[in-house]
N, C-alpha and C positions, 0 to 999 in steps of 0.2 A: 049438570056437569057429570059426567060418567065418571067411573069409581075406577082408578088404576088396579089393569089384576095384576097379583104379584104370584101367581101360583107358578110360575116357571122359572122364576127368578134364583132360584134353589139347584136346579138343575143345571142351569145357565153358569151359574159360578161354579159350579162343582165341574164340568165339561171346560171350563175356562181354565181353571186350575190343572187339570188331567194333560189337556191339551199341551198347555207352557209345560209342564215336568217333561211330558214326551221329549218335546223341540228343546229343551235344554238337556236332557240327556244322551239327546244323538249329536248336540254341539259339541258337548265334553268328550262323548265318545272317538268323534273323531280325530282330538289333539293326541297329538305322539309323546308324550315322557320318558324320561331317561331312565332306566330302571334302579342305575347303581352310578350313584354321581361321583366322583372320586372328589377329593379333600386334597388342593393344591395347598401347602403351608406357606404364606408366606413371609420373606425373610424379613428383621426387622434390624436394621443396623440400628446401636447402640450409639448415642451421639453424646462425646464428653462435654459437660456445658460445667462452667466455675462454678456456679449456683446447688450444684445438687452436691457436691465436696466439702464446701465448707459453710459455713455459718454465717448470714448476711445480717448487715445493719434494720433491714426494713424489719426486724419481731422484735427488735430491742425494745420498742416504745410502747409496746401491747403487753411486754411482761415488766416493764414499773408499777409502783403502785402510785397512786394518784397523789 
């Protein structure tokens, strides 16, 4: 059974590697970005709800003591 040569195998991944970084840096290259995004605030209307005013029945029974 003949003996697998590995002596390219080195070269082989390293040209592999070179390769993909090229072909993913001319991908990125080519997408357009926006240089200066601007910050739309948006509004946040305030909703009165009975709950946040006053004091409700449901924590009575978690501050009793046993």
């Amino acid at each position: 059974m003949p003996q697998l040569d590995t002596s390219t195998w080195l070269t082989m991944i390293l040209s592999m590697f070179l390769t993909l970084f090229i072909i993913f840096q001319l991908k990125i290259s080519k997408h357009n970005f926006y240089h200066n995004p601007k910050l739309t605030p948006a509004k946040m209307s305030k909703q009165n709800t009975p709950w946040e005013t006053k004091w409700t029945k449901i924590y009575l029974p978690l501050l009793l003591p046993l």
